[in-house]
DRENMARVO-414471 format. One record per residue (C-alpha): residue in three letters; z, x, y. Coordinates in steps of 0.02 Angstrom, whole numbers, plus 50000, padded with zeros to 5 digits. Each point is the difference from the previous one (the first is absolute). Layout:
BEGIN
AlaZXY
...
***
This chain:
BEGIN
Unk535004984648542
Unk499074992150149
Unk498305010649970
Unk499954992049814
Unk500254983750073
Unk498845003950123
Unk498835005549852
Unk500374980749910
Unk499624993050153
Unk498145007650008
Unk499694997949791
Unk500684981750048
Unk498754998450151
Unk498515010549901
Unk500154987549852
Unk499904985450116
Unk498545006150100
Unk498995002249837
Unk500384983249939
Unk499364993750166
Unk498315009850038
Unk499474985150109
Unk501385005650115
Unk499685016050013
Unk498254999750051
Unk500274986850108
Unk501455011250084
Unk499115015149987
Unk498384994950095
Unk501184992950155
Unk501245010950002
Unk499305018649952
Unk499635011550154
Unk498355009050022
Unk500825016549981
Unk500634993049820
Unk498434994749970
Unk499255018850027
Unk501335008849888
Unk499564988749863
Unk498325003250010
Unk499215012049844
Unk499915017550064
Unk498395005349926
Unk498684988750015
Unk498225006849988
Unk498254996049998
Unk499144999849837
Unk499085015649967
Unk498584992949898
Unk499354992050154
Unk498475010150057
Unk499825005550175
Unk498564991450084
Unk498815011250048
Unk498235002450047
Unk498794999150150
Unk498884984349951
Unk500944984649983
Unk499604987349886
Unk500094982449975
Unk501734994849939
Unk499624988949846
Unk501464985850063
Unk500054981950033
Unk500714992450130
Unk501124989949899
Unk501075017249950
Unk500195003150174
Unk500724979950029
Unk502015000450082
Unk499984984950030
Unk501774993349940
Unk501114987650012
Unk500995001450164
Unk500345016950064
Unk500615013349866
Unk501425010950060
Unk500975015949923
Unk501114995849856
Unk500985006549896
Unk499475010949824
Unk501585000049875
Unk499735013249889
Unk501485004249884
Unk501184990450097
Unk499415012550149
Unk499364989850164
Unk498795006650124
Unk498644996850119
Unk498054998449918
Unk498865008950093
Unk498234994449996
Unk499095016149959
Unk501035005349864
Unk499055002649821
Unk500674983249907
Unk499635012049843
Unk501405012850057
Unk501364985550054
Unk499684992549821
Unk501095004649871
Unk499645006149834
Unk501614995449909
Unk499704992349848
Unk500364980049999
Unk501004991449858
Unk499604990349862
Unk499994981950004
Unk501375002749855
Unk501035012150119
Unk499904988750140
Unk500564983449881
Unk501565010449986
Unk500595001850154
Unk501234990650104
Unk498904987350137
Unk500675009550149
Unk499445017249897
Unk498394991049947
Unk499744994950188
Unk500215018150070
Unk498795007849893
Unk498544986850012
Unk500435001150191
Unk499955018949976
Unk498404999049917
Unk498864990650104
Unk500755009950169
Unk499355015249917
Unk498034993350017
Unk498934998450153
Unk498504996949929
Unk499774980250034
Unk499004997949830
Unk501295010049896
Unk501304991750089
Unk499584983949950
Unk499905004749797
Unk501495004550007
Unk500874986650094
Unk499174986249871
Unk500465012049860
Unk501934998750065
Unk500044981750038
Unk499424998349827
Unk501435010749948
Unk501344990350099
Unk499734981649957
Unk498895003249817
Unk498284993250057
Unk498295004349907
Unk499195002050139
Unk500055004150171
Unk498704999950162
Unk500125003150187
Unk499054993850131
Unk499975009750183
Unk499584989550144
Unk498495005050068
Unk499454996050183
Unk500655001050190
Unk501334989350068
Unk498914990550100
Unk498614998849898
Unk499464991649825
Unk501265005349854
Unk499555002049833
Unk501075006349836
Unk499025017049894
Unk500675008649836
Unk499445015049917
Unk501504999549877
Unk499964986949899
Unk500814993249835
Unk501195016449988
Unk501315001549867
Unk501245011249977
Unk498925011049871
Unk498435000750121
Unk499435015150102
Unk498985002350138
Unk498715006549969
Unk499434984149902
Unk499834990850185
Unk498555011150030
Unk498734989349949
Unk500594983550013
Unk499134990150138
Unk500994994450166
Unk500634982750015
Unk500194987650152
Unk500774986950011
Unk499714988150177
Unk501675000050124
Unk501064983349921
Unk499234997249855
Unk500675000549822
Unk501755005349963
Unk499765016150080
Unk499254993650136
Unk501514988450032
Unk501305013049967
Unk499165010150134
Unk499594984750118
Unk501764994650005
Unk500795014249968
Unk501154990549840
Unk500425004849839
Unk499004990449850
Unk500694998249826
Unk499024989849901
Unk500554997449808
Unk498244990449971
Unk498695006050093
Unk498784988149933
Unk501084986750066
Unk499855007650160
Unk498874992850132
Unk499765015250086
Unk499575009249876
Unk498185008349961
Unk499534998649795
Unk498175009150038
Unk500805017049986
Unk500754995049823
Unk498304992749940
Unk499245018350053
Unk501175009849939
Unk500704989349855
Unk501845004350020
Unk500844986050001
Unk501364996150148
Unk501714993549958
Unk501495004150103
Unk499835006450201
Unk501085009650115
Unk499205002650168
Unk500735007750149
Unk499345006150169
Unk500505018150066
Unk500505002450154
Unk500035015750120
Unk501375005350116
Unk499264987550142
Unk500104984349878
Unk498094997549985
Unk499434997849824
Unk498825013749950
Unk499784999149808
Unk500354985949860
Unk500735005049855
Unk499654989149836
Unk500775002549809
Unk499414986749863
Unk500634996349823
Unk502025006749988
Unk500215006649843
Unk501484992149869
Unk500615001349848
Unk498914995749846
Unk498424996950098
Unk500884984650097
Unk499154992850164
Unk501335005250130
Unk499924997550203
Unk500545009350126
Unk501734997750031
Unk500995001750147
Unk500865014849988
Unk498145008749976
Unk499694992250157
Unk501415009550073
Unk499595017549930
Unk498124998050047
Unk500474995550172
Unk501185013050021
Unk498765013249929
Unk498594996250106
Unk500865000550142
Unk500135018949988
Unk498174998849934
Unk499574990950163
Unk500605015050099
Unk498895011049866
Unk498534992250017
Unk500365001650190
Unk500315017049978
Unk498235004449908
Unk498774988850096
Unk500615010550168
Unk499745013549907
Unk498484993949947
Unk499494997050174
Unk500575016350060
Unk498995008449883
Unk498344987050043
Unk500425005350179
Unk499855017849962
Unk498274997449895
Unk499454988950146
Unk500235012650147
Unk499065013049881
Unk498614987649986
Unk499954999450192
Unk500005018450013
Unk498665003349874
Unk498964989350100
Unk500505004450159
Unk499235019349920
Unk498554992849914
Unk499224990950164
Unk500425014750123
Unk499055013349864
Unk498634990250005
Unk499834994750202
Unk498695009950026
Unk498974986049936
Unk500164981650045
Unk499104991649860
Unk500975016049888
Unk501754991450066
Unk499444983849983
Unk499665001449810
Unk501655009949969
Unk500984985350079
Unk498944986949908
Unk500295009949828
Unk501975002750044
Unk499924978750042
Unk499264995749838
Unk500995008249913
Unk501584995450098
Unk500004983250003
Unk498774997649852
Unk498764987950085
Unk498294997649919
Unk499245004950172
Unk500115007950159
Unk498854999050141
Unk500435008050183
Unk499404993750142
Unk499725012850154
Unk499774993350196
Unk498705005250087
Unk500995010350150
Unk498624997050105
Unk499854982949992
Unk501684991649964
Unk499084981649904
Unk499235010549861
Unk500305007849849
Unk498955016749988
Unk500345006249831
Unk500594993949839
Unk500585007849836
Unk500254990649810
Unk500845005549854
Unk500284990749871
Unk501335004349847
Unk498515001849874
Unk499345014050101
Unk501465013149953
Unk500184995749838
Unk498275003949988
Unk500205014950090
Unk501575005649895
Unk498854995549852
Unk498665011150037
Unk501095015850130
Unk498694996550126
Unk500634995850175
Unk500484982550057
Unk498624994550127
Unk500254984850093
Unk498624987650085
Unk499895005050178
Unk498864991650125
Unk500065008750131
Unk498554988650102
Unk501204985249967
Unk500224986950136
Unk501224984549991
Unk500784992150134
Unk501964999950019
Unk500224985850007
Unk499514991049856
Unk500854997849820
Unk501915007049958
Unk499505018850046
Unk499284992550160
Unk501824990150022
Unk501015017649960
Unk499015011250105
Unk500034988050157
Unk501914997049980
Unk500795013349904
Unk501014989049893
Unk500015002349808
Unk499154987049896
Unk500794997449830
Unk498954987249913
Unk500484992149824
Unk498504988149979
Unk498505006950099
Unk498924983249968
Unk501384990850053
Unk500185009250176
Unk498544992950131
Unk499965016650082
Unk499385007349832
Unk497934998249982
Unk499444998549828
Unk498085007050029
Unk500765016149987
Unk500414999549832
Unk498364990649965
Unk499025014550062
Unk501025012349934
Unk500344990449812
Unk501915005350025
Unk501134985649979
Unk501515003150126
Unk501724991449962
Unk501375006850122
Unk499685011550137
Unk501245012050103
Unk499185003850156
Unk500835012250128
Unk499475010150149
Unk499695017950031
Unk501055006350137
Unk499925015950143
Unk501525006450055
Unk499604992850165
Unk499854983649885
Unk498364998550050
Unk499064990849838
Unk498875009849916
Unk499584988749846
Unk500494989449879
Unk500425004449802
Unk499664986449893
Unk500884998349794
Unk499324986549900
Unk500924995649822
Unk501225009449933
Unk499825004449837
Unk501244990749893
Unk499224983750091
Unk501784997750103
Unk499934996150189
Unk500345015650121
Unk501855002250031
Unk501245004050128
Unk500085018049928
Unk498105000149973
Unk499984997250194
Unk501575012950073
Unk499085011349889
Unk498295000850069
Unk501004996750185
Unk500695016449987
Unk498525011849951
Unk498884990050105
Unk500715010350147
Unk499585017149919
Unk498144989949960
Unk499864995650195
Unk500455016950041
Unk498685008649898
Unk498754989150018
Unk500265004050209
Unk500165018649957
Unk498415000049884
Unk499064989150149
Unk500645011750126
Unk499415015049877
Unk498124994249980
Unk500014996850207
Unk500465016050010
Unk498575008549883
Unk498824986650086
Unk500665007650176
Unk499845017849921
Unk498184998149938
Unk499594993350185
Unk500715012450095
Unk498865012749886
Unk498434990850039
Unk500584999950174
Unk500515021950000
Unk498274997849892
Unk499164992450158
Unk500995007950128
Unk499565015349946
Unk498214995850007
Unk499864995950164
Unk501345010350066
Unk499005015549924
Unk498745009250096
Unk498074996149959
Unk498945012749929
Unk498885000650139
Unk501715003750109
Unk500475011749891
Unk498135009249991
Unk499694998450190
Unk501585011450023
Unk499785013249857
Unk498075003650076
Unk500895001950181
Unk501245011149930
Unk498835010349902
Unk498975002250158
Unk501435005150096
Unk500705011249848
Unk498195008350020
Unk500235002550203
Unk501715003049985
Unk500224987350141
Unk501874994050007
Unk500524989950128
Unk500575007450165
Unk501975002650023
Unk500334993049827
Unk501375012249983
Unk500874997050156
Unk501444989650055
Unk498894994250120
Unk498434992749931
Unk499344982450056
Unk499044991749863
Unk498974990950148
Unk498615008549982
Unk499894997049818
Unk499004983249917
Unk500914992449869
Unk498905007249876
Unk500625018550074
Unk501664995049981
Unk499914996449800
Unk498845019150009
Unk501415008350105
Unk501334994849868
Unk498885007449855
Unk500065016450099
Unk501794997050007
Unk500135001549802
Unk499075011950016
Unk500675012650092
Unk501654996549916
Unk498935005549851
Unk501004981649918
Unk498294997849914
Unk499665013249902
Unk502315004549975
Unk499774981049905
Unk498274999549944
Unk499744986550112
Unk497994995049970
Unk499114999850179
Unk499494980349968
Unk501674995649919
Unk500745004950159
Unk498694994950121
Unk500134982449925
Unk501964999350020
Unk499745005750189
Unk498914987050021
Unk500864985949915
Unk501485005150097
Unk499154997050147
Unk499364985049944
Unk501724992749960
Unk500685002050185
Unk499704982850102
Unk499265000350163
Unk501464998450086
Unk500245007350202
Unk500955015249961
Unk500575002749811
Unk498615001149929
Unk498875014449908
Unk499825009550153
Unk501665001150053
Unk500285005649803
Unk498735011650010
Unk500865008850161
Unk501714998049897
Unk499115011249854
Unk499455011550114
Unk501555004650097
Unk500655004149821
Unk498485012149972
Unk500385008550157
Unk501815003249962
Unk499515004749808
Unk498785012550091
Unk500785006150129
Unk501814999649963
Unk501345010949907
Unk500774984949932
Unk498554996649885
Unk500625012549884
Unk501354989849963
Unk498964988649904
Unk498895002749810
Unk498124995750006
Unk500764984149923
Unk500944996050163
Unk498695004250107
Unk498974987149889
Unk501454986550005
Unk499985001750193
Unk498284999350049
Unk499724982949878
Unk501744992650079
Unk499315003550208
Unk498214991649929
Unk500834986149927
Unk501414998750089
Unk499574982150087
Unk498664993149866
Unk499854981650024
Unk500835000250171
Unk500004981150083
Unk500565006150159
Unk501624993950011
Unk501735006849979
Unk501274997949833
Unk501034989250121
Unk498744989550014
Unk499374997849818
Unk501954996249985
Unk499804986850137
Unk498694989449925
Unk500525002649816
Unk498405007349949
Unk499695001549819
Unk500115020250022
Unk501674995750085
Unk500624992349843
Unk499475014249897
Unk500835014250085
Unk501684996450091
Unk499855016150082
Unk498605012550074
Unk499074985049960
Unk498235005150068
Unk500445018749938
Unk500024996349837
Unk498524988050005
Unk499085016750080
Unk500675009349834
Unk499544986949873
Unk498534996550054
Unk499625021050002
Unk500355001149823
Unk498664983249961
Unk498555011150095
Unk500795016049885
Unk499794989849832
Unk498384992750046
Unk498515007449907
Unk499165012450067
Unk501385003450146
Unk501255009949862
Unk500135016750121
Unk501765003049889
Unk498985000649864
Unk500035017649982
Unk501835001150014
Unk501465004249844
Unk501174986649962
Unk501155011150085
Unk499005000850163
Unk499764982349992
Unk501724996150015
Unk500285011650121
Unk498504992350121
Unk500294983049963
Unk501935002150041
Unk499615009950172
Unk498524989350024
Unk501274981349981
Unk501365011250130
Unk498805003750123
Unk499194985350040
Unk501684991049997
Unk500475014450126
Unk499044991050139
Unk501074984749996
Unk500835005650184
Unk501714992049920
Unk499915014049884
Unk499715012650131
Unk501454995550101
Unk501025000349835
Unk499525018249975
Unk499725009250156
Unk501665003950008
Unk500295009449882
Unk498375010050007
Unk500425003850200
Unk501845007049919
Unk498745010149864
Unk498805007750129
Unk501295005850155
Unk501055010549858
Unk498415007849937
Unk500935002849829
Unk499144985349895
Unk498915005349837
Unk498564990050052
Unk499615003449802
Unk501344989649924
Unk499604982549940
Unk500914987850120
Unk499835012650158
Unk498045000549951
Unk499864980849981
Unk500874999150180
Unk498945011250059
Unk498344993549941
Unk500594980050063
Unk500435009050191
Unk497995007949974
Unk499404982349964
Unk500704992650158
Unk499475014550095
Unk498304996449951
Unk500274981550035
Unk500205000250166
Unk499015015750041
Unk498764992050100
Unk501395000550131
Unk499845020049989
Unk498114997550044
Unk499225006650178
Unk500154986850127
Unk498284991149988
Unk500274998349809
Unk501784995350007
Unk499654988150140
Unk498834989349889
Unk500844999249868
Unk501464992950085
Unk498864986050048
Unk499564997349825
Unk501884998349955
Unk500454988950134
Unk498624988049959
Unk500544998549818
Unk501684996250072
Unk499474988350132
Unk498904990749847
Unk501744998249889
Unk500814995750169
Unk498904983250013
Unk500174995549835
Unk501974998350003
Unk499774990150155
Unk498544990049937
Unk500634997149831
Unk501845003149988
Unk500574995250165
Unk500775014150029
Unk499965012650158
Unk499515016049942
Unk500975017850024
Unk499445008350178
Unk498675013649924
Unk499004982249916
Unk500014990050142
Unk498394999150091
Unk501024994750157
Unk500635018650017
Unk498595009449967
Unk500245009050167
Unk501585007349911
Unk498955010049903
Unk500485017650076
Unk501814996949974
Unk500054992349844
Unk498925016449940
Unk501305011950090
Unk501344989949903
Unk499035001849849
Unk499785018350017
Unk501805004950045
Unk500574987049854
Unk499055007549850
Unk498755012150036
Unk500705014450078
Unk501665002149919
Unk498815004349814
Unk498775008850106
Unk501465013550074
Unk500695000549809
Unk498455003749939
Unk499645013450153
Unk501655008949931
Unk499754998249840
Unk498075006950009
Unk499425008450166
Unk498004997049947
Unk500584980350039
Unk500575004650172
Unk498244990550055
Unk500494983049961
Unk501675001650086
Unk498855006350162
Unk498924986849968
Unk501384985850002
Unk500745006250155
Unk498485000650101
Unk499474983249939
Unk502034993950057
Unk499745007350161
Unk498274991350034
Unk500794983149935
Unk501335004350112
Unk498935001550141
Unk499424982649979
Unk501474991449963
Unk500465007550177
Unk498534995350090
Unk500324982549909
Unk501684998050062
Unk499535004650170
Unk498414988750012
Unk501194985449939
Unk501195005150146
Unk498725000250129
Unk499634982149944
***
C-alpha cells in the first residue's frame, strides 16, 4: 500500500516537473553535484573519423582569416549546461558538435499544432538543445518562434562586439519561416545594424520587449529594408535574449502574425508570453553554441600558432628565408594589403639595417603562376628609428593601431607618394627577443574588407609575434654563426700558412739528412738515456728527429714521404714559442727519452708500430704553443684558452693545436694510415698528451705503483696499456731530471727562470704573491725545492718503472744521483744561511 502511494507521489511530482521545465533547469544547474553531472554524461563520445590526420614535414600556409579565429564575446563564457533528451550534463569544449547533435527526426509543423503548449514547449526546447552549431541554431530557433506565436517570418540578430568596446547587431538568418531550410542562408549577404538603432537596435539597447501592431507608425522603425526587399511590414514582436548572466546577446524579431481569412492581426500578449518564455531557454542555447564556437576557434587558433611556430624554425637557417615565411603567414592572417618588416641594425641601435615588403598582390600572383613568393628586400637599407610610426614602435615597443593613417601626425604621407600605395589604417607592432631586447618592427597596412584592425586582429599577431622574435634571434644567431665559421676557416686557412714550415726549411733539412744518410753520421748518444742535445744547432735537432723515424723504420711501416715528414718536423718546431724552458728543445729531449726506452727497453713490445707512432708525435707535440705559464694561471687571468677548456687547459690546447699542424697540407704524416689506425693514433695520440697534465699523473700513479709491485698486470690489455703508456709520457716529461749532473743542472735553471718569469707576472699584474718555487725572492731555495720535487714525483715512477723493466734501471740511477747532488746543496745552503 505505501510503495503505490509512494509510486503516486513520484507520477504526481514527474507530471509537475514537466509542466514546469523552467524549474527544473533552474534547480538542476544549482543544485546537481559534479559527480551527477559525470554519470549523466554520454558514455561513448568519439572523435569523428573522417577527420584526416595532419601529417607531413613542410608546413604550409593555413588559408584562415583572422576573423575565424575572433573569441571575443560578450562577458566571460562559462560551462553550461547541454539538455539532450531531458539528460543534463557538462559541454566540453573539444567535443565534435557533429557527434553531440542528434539525428532524430523533428516534427511537422502539423504535429507540433497538435500538441498540448507544455508538450509543444518541450519538444521545441528539445530541439534547439540538440544543435551547437550557432548558424543552425539560429534557423531553427526563428523556425520555432514562428511555430509558437504564427509569424511569417522570423530573424535573429547576435550582438557582436566586446563589453567595453563599440557594439553592433549582425544576422546571417534572416526572414525564416517555418517551411525554410538552411541551407538557403548560404548566400544571403550579412546584415548590420548600428548598436540603438531601429527596433532591433532598441530591443537590444534597452534590453525591452517591442510589439508594434503598425510598424509604419513606428518612429523607430527602418522602411529602407522593405523598399529593398519589397515585403511589406505589418505587425512586430521583438524581444532581446538573454544569457545566464542577464546580458542581452541576440534580438529576436517575428513580423506579420498570421489570422484567419488573410486578416491584419498583431501580436498579442499571450505571444508575448510564449516567445519570452521560449527564448529564454534559447538564450542559454545560443550561450551554449557560441562557447562552443569559441572552444573550437581556440583549438584552430593554437594550431595556427603551432604551424607557424614549425614553419619559421624549418626555415631559420635563413634570415631573409624566415622573414618571408612570417610575412606570408601575416598576410594571410590578418588579411592586410601589405606587410613590410623593419629589422634594427644590432650594431648601431638608431638604424634600421634591413627591410622586407610584401604586398597581398604578390601571392596571389605567385599562387597564380606556382612560382615562389619573393618579397622586396633591401638589404643596404638605412632609416633612422626614430622617425614615422615604425620609428615610434621600434623606440618604445608599444603597438600602434591606427584607423585613419592621414589623420595620425606621426604618419608621413611621402611614403605613399613614392611608393603610389595609398595607406588607410596601419597596425604597427614590435619584434621581440626573449631577453625583450627589440629587434624590429612589423608593420600591416589595410585590411582587406576596408575595416579598421581589431582587438582580435591585435592578440592575434601579439601572440605569434613571440615565436617571430624568437626566430628571427635564432636565424640572426644562425648566420653569425656561419659568418664565425667561414672566419675561423680563413683563419685555420692562414694559420696553417704561417704555422707550416717553408720550403726552403723543409729542403735545407732533407739535403742535411741525405748527406748524413750517405755518411751514416747519427748523432752521438742518441740512443742513450743520457744524451744532451747541447751540442746540437737547432737545425740538428729537426735532423736528429728524422733519424728518429727512421730508425723506428715509422717512415717506410706508414709510407710516410721523406718531405711530408720533414715538413711536419719542421712546422712543429716552428709552432713552439720561444719561451725559457718549454719550448722545442725541451720537446725534442721529451721525444727522445721515448726513443731510448722504445730502443732499449722490453716494454716496447707492448706497443704496435701504431703506438710507437702515437707516442713519438704525442712527446714532439706534447707542449705546442706553450706560453710559459701554468693551467693555474691561465685559470687566474681568465684567458680565452681558460674559457675553452675547464680542465688540462694548456694540455688540450697542446693536443688541438697537434691535430691543426696534422691536417695542414703537406704535414698529413697519418696519411698513410687505415681508418682503423687512425682511430687508434688519434685516440692514443688525444690520451697522451693529456697524460702530461701533472693532475692527471697524481690521479693515476696509484694505481700503476699497485700494477707494477705485483708484477701480474697484462701490460697488453686496453686500460692497463693506456696506464701504462700515460706513466711513459711523464717519465719522459721530466727526464731531464735523470740527466748527468752538468745537463740536469742547466736545465733546472731553465725551469726556474720560466717560473720566476710567471712569478712576476702574478705580482705585477694580479697582485698576488706567488707559490715559493715562482718567487724570485727564494731563488736560493732552489736545491730544496728540487729535492722536494724529486722525492714528490719523480722517483716513485722511476722505481715502478725499474721493477717493471730492469733496462730503465738508468733513469732511477740517474734521479738519485741528481737528489743526492741537490741534496748536497740544499745542505751547504742551510748551513751558509746559519753561519749568517
Amino acid at each position: 500500500m505505501s510503495c503505490a502511494k509512494d509510486l503516486r507521489n513520484v507520477e504526481e511530482i514527474e507530471k509537475w516537473l514537466d509542466d514546469h521545465p523552467e524549474f527544473v533547469l533552474s534547480y538542476f544547474s544549482r543544485k546537481a553535484t559534479r559527480n551527477l553531472f559525470h554519470r549523466t554524461l554520454p558514455r561513448t563520445q568519439s572523435r569523428d573519423a573522417s577527420t584526416p590526420p595532419t601529417s607531413g614535414t613542410s608546413t604550409p600556409v593555413r588559408k584562415i582569416s583572422a576573423s575565424d579565429l575572433d573569441t571575443s564575446m560578450r562577458g566571460k563564457l562559462k560551462p553550461i549546461l547541454n539538455v539532450v533528451d531531458g539528460q543534463t550534463s557538462f559541454l566540453s569544449p573539444d567535443v565534435d558538435s557533429s557527434k553531440l547533435s542528434r539525428t532524430s527526426q523533428r516534427k511537422s509543423r502539423d504535429e507540433l499544432k497538435r500538441l498540448d503548449e507544455t508538450e509543444l514547449m518541450m519538444q521545441l526546447v528539445k530541439d534547439i538543445a540538440e544543435d551547437l552549431n550557432l548558424r543552425s541554431l539560429c534557423h531553427k530557433i526563428l523556425q520555432n518562434v514562428s511555430i509558437l506565436v504564427n509569424g511569417d517570418r522570423c530573424s535573429m540578430f547576435l550582438v557582436k562586439g566586446s563589453a567595453d568596446g563599440p557594439k553592433c547587431l549582425v544576422s546571417t538568418v534572416f526572414d525564416v519561416n517555418a517551411e525554410s531550410k538552411v541551407e538557403d542562408l548560404d548566400n544571403v549577404e550579412e546584415i548590420r545594424i548600428p548598436w540603438g538603432s531601429g527596433v532591433v537596435g532598441y530591443v537590444a539597447e534597452k534590453g525591452e520587449t517591442v510589439n508594434i501592431a503598425n510598424a509604419y507608425e513606428d518612429e523607430r522603425f527602418n522602411q529602407e529594408i522593405d523598399q529593398k526587399t519589397g515585403y511589406k511590414t505589418r505587425s512586430m514582436l521583438c524581444m532581446p535574449i538573454r544569457n545566464s548572466f542577464g546580458e542581452v546577446i541576440a534580438v529576436s524579431q517575428v513580423i506579420n502574425k498570421h489570422g484567419h481569412g488573410n486578416i491584419n492581426h498583431s501580436f498579442t500578449p499571450e505571444d508575448e508570453k510564449i516567445f519570452s518564455r521560449f527564448l529564454t531557454f534559447c538564450g542559454i542555447a545560443i550561450h551554449n553554441a557560441e562557447l562552443f564556437e569559441t572552444s573550437q576557434k581556440e583549438i584552430k587558433r593554437n594550431q595556427v600558432l603551432l604551424d607557424l611556430a614549425k614553419t619559421i624554425f624549418e626555415e631559420q637557417h635563413s634570415l631573409e628565408n624566415v622573414v618571408c615565411r612570417i610575412m606570408m603567414i601575416t598576410q594571410s592572417l590578418l588579411q592586410s594589403e601589405r606587410c613590410s618588416v623593419f629589422l634594427v641594425n644590432q650594431n648601431s641601435k638608431n638604424l634600421f639595417s634591413r627591410a622586407f615588403d610584401l604586398e597581398a598582390k604578390d601571392i596571389i600572383c605567385s599562387e597564380s603562376s606556382s612560382s615562389p613568393v619573393k618579397t622586396r628586400s633591401l638589404s643596404d637599407f638605412q632609416c633612422p628609428v626614430n622617425i614615422g610610426i615604425t620609428g615610434h614602435v621600434a623606440t618604445t615597443g608599444q603597438t600602434l593601431n591606427i584607423p585613419d593613417a592621414y589623420n595620425d601626425p606621426r604618419f608621413n604621407p611621402m611614403v605613399d607618394e613614392i611608393s603610389g600605395f595609398t595607406t588607410k589604417t596601419i597596425l604597427c607592432m614590435p619584434i621581440l627577443s626573449c631577453g625583450g631586447e627589440i629587434l624590429g618592427v612589423v608593420q600591416l597596412l589595410n585590411k582587406m574588407d576596408n575595416t579598421p584592425f581589431n582587438t582580435n586582429d591585435e592578440n592575434l599577431f601579439e601572440a605569434f609575434a613571440i615565436f617571430c622574435g624568437m626566430a628571427i634571434h635564432n636565424a640572426s644567431v644562425y648566420e653569425d654563426i656561419q659568418k664565425a665559421m667561414a672566419k675561423q676557416l680563413v683563419a685555420f686557412e692562414v694559420l696553417s700558412y704561417h704555422a707550416t714550415a717553408s720550403a726552403e726549411e723543409v729542403k735545407k733539412l732533407k739535403v742535411i739528412h741525405t748527406n748524413m744518410e750517405e755518411s751514416l753520421n747519427i748523432p752521438r748518444n742518441l740512443f742513450d738515456f743520457s744524451f744532451d742535445d747541447d751540442a746540437l744547432d737547432e737545425i740538428g735537432t729537426c735532423h736528429a728527429t728524422l733519424q728518429m723515424f727512421y730508425a723506428l723504420e715509422l717512415h717506410s711501416r706508414f709510407s710516410i714521404e721523406k718531405e711530408v715528414l720533414c715538413r711536419w718536423i719542421m712546422s712543429v718546431k716552428k709552432n713552439y714559442r720561444h719561451v725559457t724552458y718549454h719550448n722545442w728543445r725541451h720537446a725534442f729531449n721529451v721525444g727522445q727519452t721515448m726513443f731510448a726506452i722504445m730502443k732499449n727497453a722490453s716494454i716496447s713490445s707492448y706497443f704496435s708500430d701504431i703506438e710507437r707512432l702515437a707516442l713519438m708525435v704525442a712527446c714532439l707535440c706534447h707542449d705546442l704553443d706553450h706560453r710559459g705559464t701554468s693551467n693555474s694561471f691561465q685559470l687566474k687571468i681568465d684567458s680565452p684558452l681558460a674559457r675553452l677548456y675547464s680542465t688540462s687547459t694548456m694540455e688540450h690546447h697542446h693536443f688541438d693545436h697537434c691535430i691543426m699542424i696534422l691536417n695542414s697540407q703537406g704535414n698529413e704524416i697519418f696519411g698513410g694510415l687505415t681508418a682503423e689506425e687512425y682511430e687508434d693514433a688519434f685516440t692514443m695520440l688525444e690520451q697522451c698528451i693529456l697524460a702530461t697534465d701533472l693532475a692527471l699523473y697524481f690521479k693515476n700513479r696509484n694505481r700503476f705503483f699497485e700494477l707494477t709491485g705485483h708484477h701480474r698486470a697484462d701490460w697488453h690489455e686496453k686500460e692497463n696499456k693506456q696506464l701504462l703508456s700515460a706513466m711513459m709520457m711523464t717519465a719522459c716529461d721530466v727526464s731531464a731530471i735523470t740527466k748527468p749532473w752538468a745537463v740536469q743542472r742547466r736545465v733546472a735553471k731553465l725551469v726556474s727562470e720560466e717560473f720566476f718569469l710567471q712569478g712576476d707576472l702574478e705580482k705585477e699584474e694580479l697582485k698576488e704573491r706567488p707559490a715559493d718555487m715562482m718567487d724570485r725572492c727564494k731563488k736560493d731555495q732552489l736545491p730544496e725545492m728540487q729535492v722536494g720535487f724529486i722525492d714528490g714525483i719523480c722517483l716513485p715512477v722511476y722505481k715502478a718503472f725499474a721493477q717493471l723493466c730492469p733496462e730503465l734501471q738508468k733513469l732511477l740511477d740517474g734521479c738519485l744521483d741528481n737528489r743526492r747532488r741537490w741534496s748536497e746543496l740544499a745542505d751547504t745552503q742551510r748551513k751558509k744561511m746559519l753561519e749568517d
